[in-house]
C-alpha positions as CSV (number, residue, x, y, z in Angstrom):
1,X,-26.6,21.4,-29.0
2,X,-26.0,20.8,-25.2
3,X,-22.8,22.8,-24.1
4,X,-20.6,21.3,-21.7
5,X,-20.0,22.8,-18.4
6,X,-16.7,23.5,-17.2
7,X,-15.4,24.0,-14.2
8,X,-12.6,25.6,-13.1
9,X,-9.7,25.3,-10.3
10,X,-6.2,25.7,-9.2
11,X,-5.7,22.7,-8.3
12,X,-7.1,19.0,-9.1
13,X,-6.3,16.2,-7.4
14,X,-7.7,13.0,-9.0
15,X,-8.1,10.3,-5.8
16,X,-9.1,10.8,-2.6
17,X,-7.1,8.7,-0.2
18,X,-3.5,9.1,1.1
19,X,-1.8,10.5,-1.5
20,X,-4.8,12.9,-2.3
21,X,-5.1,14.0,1.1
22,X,-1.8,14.8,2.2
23,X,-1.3,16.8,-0.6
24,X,-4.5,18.8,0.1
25,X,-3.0,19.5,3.3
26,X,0.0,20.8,1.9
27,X,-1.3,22.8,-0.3
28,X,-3.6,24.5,2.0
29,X,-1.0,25.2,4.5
30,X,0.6,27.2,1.5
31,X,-1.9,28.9,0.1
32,X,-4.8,29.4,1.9
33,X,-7.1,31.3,-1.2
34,X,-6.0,28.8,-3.9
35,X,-9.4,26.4,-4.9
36,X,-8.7,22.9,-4.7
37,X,-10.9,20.2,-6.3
38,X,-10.3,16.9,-5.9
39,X,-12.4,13.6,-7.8
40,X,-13.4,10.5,-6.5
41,X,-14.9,7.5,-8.0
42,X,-15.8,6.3,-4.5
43,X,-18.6,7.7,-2.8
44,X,-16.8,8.0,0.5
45,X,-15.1,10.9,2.2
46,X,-11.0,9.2,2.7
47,X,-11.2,6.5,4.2
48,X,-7.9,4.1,5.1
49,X,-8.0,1.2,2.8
50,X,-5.7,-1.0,5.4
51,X,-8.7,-1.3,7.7
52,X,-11.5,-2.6,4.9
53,X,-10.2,-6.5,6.5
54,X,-11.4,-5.1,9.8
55,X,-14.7,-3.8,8.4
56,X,-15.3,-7.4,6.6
57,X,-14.4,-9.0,9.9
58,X,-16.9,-7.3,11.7
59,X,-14.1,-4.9,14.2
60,X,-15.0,-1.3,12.7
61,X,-17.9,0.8,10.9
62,X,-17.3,3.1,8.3
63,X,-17.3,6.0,10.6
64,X,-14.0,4.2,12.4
65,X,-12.1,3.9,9.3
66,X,-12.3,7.8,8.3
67,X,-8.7,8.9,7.6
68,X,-9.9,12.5,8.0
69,X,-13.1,14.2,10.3
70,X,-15.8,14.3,8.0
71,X,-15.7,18.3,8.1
72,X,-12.4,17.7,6.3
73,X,-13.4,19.6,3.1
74,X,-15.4,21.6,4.2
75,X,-12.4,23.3,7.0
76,X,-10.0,23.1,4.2
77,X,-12.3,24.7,1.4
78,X,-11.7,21.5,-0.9
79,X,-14.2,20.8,-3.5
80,X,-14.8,17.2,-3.6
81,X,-16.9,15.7,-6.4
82,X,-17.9,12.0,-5.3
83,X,-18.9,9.1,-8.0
84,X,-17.1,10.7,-10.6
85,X,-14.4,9.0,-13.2
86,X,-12.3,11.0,-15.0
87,X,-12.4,9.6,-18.5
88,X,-10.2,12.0,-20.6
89,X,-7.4,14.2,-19.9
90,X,-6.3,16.7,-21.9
91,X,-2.5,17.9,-21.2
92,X,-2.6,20.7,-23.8
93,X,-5.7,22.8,-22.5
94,X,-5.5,21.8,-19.4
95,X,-8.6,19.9,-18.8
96,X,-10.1,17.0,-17.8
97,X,-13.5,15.2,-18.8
98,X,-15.6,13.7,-16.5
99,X,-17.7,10.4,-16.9
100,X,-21.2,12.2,-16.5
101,X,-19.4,15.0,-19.5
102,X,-18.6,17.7,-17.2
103,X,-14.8,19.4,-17.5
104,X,-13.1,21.0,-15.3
105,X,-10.0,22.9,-16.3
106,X,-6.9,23.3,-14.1
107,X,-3.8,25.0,-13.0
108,X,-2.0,22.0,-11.5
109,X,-2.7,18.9,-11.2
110,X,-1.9,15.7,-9.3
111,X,-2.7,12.1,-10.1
112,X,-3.2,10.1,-7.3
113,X,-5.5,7.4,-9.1
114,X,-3.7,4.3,-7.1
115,X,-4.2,0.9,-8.7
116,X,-6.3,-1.6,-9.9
117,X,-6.8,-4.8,-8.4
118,X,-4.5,-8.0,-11.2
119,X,-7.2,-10.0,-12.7
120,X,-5.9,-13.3,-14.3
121,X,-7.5,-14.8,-17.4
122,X,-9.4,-17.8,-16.4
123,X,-13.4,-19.4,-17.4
124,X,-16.0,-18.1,-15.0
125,X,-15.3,-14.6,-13.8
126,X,-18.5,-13.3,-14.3
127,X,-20.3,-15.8,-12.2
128,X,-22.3,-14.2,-8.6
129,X,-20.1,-14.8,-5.9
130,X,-16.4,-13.6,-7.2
131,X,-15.2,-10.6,-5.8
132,X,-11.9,-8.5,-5.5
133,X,-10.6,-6.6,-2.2
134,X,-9.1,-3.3,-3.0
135,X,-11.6,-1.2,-2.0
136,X,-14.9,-0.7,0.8
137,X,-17.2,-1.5,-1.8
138,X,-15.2,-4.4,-2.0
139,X,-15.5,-5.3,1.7
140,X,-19.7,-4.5,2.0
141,X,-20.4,-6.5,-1.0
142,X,-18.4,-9.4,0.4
143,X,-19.8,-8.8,3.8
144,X,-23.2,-9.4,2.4
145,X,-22.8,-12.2,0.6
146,X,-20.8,-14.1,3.3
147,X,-24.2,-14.5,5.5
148,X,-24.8,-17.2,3.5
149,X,-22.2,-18.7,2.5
150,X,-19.4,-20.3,4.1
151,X,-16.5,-22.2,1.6
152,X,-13.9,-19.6,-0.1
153,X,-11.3,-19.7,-2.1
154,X,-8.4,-16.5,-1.8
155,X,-6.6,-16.2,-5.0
156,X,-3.2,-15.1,-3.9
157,X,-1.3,-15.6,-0.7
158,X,-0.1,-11.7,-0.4
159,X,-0.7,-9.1,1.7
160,X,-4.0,-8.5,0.1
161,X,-5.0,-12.4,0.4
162,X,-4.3,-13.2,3.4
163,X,-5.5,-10.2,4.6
164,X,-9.2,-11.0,3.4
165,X,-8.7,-14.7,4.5
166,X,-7.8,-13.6,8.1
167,X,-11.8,-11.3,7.5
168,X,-13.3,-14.3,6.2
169,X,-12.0,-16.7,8.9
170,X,-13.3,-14.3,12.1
171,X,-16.5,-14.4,10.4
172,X,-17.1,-18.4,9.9
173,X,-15.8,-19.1,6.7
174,X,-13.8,-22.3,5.7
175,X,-11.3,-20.5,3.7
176,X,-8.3,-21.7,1.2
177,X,-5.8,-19.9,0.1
178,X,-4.1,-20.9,-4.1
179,X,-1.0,-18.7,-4.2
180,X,1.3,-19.2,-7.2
181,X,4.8,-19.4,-5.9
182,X,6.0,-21.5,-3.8
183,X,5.2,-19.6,-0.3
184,X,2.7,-16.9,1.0
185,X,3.7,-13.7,1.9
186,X,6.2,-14.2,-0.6
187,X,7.3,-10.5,-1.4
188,X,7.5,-9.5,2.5
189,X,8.7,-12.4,4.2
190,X,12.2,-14.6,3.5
191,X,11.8,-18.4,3.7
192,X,11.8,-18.9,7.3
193,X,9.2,-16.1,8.0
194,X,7.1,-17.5,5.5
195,X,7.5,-21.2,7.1
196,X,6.0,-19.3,10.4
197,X,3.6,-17.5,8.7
198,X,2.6,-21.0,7.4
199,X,2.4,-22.6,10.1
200,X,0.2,-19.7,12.3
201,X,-2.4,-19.8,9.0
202,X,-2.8,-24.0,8.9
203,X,-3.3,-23.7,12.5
204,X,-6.2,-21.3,12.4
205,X,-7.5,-24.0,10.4
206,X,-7.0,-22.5,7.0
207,X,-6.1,-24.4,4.0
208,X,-2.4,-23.6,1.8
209,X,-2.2,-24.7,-1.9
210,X,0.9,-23.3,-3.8
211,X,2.9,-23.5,-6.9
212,X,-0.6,-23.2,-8.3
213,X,-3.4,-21.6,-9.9
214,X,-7.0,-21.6,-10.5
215,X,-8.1,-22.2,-14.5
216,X,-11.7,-22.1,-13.9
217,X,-14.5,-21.1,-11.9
218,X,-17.3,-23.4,-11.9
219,X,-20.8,-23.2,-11.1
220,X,-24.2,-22.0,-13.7
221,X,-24.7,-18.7,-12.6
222,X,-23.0,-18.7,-9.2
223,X,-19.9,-20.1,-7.7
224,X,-20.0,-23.5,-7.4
225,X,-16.2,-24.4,-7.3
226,X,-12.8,-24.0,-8.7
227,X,-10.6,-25.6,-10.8
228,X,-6.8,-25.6,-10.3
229,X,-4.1,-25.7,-12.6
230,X,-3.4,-29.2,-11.3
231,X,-6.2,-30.5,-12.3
232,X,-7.5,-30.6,-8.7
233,X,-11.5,-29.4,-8.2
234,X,-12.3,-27.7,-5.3
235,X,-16.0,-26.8,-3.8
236,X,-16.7,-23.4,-2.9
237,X,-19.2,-20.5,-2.3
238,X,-17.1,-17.8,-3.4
239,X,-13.5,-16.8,-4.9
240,X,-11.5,-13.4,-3.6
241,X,-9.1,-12.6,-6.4
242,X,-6.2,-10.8,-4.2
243,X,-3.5,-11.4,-6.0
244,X,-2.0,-8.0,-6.1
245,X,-2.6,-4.5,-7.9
246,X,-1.2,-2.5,-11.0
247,X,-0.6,1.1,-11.3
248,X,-3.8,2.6,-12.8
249,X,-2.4,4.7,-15.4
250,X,-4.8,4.6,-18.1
251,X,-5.3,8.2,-17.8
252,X,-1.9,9.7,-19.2
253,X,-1.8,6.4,-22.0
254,X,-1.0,8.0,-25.4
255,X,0.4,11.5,-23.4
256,X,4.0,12.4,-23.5
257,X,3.6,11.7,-18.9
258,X,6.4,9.0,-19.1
259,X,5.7,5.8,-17.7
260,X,7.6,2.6,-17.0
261,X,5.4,0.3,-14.9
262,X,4.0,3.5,-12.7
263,X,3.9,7.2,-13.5
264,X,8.1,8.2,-13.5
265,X,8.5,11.3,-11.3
266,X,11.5,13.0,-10.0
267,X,12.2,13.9,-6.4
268,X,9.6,16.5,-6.0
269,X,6.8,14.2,-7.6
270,X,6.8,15.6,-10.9
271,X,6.0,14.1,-13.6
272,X,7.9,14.8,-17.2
273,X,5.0,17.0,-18.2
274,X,5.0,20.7,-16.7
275,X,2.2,21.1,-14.2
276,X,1.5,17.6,-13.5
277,X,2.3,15.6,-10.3
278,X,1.7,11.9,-9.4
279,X,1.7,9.9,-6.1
280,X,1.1,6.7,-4.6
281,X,0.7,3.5,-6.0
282,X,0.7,5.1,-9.3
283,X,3.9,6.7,-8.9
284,X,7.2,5.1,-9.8
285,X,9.1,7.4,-7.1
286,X,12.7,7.4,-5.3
287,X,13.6,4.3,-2.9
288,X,16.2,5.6,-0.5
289,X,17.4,2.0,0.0
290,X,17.9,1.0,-3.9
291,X,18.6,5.2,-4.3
292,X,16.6,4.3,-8.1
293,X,12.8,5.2,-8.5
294,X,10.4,1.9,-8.0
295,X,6.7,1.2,-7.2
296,X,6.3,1.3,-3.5
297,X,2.4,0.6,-3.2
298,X,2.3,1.5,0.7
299,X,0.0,3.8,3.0
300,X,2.6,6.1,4.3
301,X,4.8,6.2,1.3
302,X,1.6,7.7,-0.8
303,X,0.7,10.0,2.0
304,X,4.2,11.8,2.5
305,X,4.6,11.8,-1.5
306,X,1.2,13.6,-1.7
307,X,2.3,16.2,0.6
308,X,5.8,16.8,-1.2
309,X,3.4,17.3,-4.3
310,X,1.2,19.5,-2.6
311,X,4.1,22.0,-1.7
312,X,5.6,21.9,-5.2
313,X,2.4,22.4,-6.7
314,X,2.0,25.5,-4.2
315,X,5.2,26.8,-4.9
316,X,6.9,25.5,-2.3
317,X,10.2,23.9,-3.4
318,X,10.4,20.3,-1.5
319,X,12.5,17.3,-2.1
320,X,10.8,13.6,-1.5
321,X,13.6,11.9,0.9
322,X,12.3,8.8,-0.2
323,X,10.6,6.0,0.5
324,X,10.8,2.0,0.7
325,X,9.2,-1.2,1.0
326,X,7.6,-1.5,4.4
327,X,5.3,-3.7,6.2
328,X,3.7,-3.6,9.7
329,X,1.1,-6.3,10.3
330,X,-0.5,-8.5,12.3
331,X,-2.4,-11.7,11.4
332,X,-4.0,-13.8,14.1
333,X,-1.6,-12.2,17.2
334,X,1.5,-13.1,14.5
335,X,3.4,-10.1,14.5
336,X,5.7,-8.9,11.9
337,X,7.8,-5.7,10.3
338,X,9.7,-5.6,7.6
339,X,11.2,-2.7,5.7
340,X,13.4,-2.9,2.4
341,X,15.3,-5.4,0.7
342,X,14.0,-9.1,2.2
343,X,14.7,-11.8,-0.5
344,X,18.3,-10.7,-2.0
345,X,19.1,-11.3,-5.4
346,X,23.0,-12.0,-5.0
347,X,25.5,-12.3,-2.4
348,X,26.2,-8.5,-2.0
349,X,24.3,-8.5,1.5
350,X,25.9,-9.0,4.7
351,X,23.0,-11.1,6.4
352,X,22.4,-11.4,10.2
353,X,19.8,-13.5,11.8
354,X,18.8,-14.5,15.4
355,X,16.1,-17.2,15.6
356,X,15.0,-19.0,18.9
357,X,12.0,-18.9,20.7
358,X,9.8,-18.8,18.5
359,X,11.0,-15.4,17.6
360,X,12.8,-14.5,14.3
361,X,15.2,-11.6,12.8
362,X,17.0,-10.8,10.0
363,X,18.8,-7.4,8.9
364,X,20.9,-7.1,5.5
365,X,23.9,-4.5,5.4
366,X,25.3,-3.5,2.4
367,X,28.4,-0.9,2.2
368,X,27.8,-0.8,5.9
369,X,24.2,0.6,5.6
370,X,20.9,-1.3,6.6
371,X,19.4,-2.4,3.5
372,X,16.2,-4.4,4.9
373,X,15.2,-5.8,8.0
374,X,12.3,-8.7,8.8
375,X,11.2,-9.2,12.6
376,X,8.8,-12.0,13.6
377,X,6.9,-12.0,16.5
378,X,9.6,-10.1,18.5
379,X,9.6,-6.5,17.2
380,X,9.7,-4.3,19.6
381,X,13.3,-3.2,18.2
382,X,12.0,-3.0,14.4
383,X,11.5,0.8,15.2
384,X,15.0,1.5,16.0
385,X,16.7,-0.8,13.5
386,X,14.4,1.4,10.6
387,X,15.6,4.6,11.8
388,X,19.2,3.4,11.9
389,X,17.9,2.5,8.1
390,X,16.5,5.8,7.0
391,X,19.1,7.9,8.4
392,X,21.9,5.7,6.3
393,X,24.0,5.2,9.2
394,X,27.0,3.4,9.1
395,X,26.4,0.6,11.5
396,X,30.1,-1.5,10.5
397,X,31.5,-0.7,14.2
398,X,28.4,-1.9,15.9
399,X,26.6,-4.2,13.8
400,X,26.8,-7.5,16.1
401,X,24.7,-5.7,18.4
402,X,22.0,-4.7,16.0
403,X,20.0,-8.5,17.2
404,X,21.3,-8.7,21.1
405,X,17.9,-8.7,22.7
406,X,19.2,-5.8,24.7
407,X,19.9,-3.6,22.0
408,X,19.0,-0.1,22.4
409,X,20.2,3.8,22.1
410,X,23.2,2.4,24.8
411,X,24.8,0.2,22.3
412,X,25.0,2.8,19.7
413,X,28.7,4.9,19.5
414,X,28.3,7.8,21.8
415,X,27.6,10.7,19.1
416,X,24.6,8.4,18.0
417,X,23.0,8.3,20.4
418,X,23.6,11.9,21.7
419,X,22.4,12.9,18.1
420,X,18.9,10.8,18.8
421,X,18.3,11.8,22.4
422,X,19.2,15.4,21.5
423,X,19.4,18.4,23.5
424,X,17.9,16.2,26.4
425,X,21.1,13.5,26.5
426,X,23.3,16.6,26.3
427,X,21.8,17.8,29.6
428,X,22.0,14.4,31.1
429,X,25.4,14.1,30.1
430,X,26.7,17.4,31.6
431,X,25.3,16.3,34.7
């Protein structure tokens, strides 16, 4: 009888992006003797998942999309174990099993397992040439397929979709986008920024079908084509399902961890079992805008939740401030930001807009507070109309300035911007 070896640490972090890594961080600026193990399934050290488009496209190696210096572990004294699923976990010991049988036990723990890419039912998923686009596996077994190929179909007009399709495009590819609602970028972007978005995307050449979906993917063994929900064929070499993710929360099904659609945890990224913490895409956490816990599936939200995790965990007693929906991007020179609440449901929003020029934005006030923001193509002020968002100021006495194309720290009330300048306007102001 083979005995199963266990190994043992203070803390285990399961994923090794973001949410992982900030919360290593944290932790080891707390305790600097505590051991710290965290498990991958990838076989890369953290690497940012927002650039795997600009690995596809040909703009950066590996090496350049490193979130940390590859002496990461070792300077922190983590223990990272590579290639390795964690198929069991048990609450009651304290233990988790991995996928090659090995356990290793644990003081606390965080799960920061993100998500897995939403794969609809339809004929012909198993053929050569469909892929996803989550992760850099993803990207480098798109990347080699695409030398010989050059007709693809995105399923999904998101963030994740037209993020590939921009890839696909720089590299030669005659690319068509099938999005299901009515618009792309439909979760970010309000009608009008969508209608731009549009129009940048048709102009690079690139194909829009919405209010539909694909049925079938054709083809023997390999792609061939696809087959739309309106009956309507079309040829291609490959399909990129990007419709979205889901919270991968397999791990804690059939525990007492409460979930809704993600992980619940409270304002220091607890879960509702002692000793566990969760982060990330995962994590249903607080939204400072809609003050209620929601999945926020965003870079910087999964990094700052790791690190309030990693101080809690350490014994550090930190509160998550919150987080929100927020989008920087930039596809084919089209610039946008966005942050919050875009596509009200209601008429509880205050809504201001400025369009002209070409350029385009909107900001929604509710009780006199910023409750979202989009910016097209002119966002050089996005920066300042967030931070008037996070810091819940009351902008009722100066909201018509919030869109003059002068707006700055001068059109704010005086202890405003004296409170943002600091000690330095103080100075300025006494002399």
């Amino acid at each position: 009888m083979t005995t199963k070896r266990v190994f043992k640490t203070d803390y285990l972090i399961i994923g090794n992006s973001a949410g992982g890594i900030g919360a290593a961080e944290a932790i080891r600026e707390t305790d600097g003797d505590g051991s710290i193990t965290i498990v991958s399934d990838e076989i890369y050290p953290a690497y940012s998942r927002p650039l795997i488009s600009e690995y596809l496209a040909g703009e950066r190696t590996i090496d350049q999309m490193l979130f940390r210096a590859p002496d990461f572990y070792e300077r922190n004294n983590v223990e990272l174990v590579q290639g390795r699923k964690v198929k069991s976990l048990n609450l009651a010991r304290h233990f988790v099993e991995l996928d090659n049988g090995e356990n290793i036990s644990w003081k606390k723990l965080l799960l920061a397992t993100g998500g897995v890419p939403i794969v609809p039912k339809m004929k012909g998923l198993n053929k050569k040439g469909v892929f996803k686009f989550l992760t850099l596996n993803d990207a480098k077994e798109i990347d080699e397929y695409v030398n010989d190929y050059n007709r693809a179909v995105v399923i999904g007009g998101g963030l994740i979709g037209v993020s590939v399709t921009e890839a696909l495009t720089k590299r030669g590819v005659q690319v068509t986008i099938v999005e299901m609602k009515d618009r792309v970028l439909n979760t970010i972007l309000d009608e009008r920024a969508s209608a731009m978005a549009e129009e940048v995307l048709t102009g690079e050449g690139i194909r829009l079908i919405v209010n539909n979906t694909v049925t079938e993917i054709t083809g023997d063994k390999a792609v061939e084509g696809v087959v739309l929900d309106s009956g309507e064929t079309l040829p291609c070499d490959l399909v990129v399902i990007a419709i979205g993710v889901l919270p991968r929360t397999e791990l804690v099904q059939g525990t007492d961890i409460k979930v809704n659609r993600g992980i619940l945890v409270d304002r220091y990224m607890a879960t509702s079992h002692p000793d566990v913490y969760a982060c990330g895409d995962v994590a249903e956490a607080y939204d400072f805008v809609l003050s209620s816990n929601r999945l926020t599936p965003i870079w910087p939200n999964a990094y700052i939740g790791g690190r309030i995790a990693g101080y809690n965990m350490a014994g550090i007693k930190k509160e998550y401030a919150g987080g929100t929906a927020m989008n920087s991007v930039n596809y084919f020179g089209f610039d946008v930001a966005t942050a919050g609440i875009v596509n009200p449901a209601g008429s509880d929003y205050e809504v201001l807009t400025a369009d002209s020029a070409g350029c385009y934005r909107k900001i929604l006030i509710s009780d006199g507070l910023i409750a979202g923001m989009v910016f097209v193509k002119d966002i050089e002020k996005a920066g300042m109309i967030f931070g008037l968002m996070w810091d819940r100021v009351d902008v009722s006495s100066f909201k018509q300035l919030l869109l003059a194309d002068d707006f700055g720290l001068a059109c704010l009330p005086r202890e405003l911007w004296q409170e943002r300048l600091g000690s330095a306007a103080l100075l300025v102001n006494k002399n």
